[in-house]
N, C-alpha and C positions, 0 to 999 in steps of 0.2 A: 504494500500500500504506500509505504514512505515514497520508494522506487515512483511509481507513478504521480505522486503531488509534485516530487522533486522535478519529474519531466515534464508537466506542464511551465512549473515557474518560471523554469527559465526564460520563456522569452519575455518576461519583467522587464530584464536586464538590457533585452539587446539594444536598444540605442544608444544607452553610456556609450558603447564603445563606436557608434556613430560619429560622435559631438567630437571624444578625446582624439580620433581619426582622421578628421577631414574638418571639424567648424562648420558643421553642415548649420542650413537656414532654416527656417520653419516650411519649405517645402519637402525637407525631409519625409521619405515618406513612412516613415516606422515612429512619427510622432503620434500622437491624439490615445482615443481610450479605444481598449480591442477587448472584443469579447469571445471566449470560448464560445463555438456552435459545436455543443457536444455529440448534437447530431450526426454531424458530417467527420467527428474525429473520430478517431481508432485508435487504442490505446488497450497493450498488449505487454507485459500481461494484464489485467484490469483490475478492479472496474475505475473507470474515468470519473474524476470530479464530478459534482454536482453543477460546479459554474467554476468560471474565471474569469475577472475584471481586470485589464492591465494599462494604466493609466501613463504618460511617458509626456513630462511636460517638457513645453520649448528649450527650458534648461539644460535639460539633460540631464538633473542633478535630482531634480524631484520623478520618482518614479514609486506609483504604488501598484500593489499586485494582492490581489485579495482572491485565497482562492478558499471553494468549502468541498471539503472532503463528501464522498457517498451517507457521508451518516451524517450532514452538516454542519462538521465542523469547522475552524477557522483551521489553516494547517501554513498560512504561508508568510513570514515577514521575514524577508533577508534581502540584502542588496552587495553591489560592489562596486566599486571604481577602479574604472578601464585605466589600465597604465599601459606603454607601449605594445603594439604589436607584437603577438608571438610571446608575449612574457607574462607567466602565468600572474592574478590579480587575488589576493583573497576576499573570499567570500565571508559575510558577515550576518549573522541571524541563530535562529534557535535551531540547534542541531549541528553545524557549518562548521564548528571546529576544524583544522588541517582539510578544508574545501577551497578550491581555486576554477575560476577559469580563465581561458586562454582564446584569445578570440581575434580572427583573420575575415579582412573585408573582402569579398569576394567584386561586389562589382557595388554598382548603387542602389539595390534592393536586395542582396544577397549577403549574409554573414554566416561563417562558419565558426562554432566553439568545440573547443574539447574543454567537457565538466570534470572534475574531479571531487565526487563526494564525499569525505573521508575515506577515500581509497577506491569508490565506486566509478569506474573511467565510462563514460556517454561523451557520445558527439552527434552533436545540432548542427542544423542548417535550417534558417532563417531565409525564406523567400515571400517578398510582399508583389502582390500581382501589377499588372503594368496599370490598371486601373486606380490602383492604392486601395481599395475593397477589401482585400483579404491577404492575407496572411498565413500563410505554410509555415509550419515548425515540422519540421521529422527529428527525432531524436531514438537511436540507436545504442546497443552496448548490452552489455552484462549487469543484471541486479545485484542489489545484495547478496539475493540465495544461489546466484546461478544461474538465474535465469532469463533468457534473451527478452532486452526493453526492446521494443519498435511502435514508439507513440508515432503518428502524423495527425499533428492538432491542428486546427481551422479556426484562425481568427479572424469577425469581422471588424472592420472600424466600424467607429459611433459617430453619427453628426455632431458637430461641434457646440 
């Protein structure tokens, strides 16, 4: 279950490393509020969240992620600050002890991370569609117990 909250949250995060990258503007397109359509996402092993809100202000520095687990609970408050390219960043929140991630821009809608959870190694890819509408996360790797992660979570943006 951790496994799975873990691999939604991530994409909280992806803009930090937008802003510390490039100075990007508010046409950025991985800014505004996305919501999990849990509908359309696949999350393996499961079961998926109940919801996800990920909020990513102009700043780049205010990012909130609220997510509720299957039995509705709260499960998610952690953040990090992007430091160079390729050089892991720690991770900060409940549970996050010896957690890092490491995060390469792929083009201007695309971000690639390797997560490191206290020792739990997943890699994302972050693609926002050419409309700015949605939001692909795939997020792959090894769980805790063993067992093969393969989220593809579906965010939509929110009108402003």
């Amino acid at each position: 279950m951790k496994t799975l909250v873990l691999g939604a949250s991530v994409l909280a995060l992806l803009p930090l490393y937008l802003s510390a990258q490039t100075g990007t503007t508010s046409t950025d397109p991985f800014l505004g509020t996305w919501k999990l359509n849990v509908a359309k996402s696949n999350f393996s092993p499961g079961p998926p969240p109940t919801s996800e809100t990920v909020t990513i202000a102009p700043d780049h520095v205010s990012v909130h992620d609220v997510i509720k687990t299957a039995q509705g609970e709260m499960s998610s408050d952690w953040s990090y600050s992007v430091g160079p390219e390729g050089q892991p960043s720690p991770i900060k929140g409940n549970g996050m002890e010896n957690s890092t991630v490491t995060s390469k821009r792929i083009n201007d809608r695309t971000l690639e991370h390797t997560w490191n959870f206290n020792g739990q190694i997943l890699h994302g890819r972050a693609v926002v569609s050419k409309d700015g509408k949605t939001m692909r996360y795939t997020l792959t790797g090894t769980g805790r117990n063993g067992e093969s992660v393969h989220d593809v979570e579906i965010f939509e943006k929110q009108a402003p």
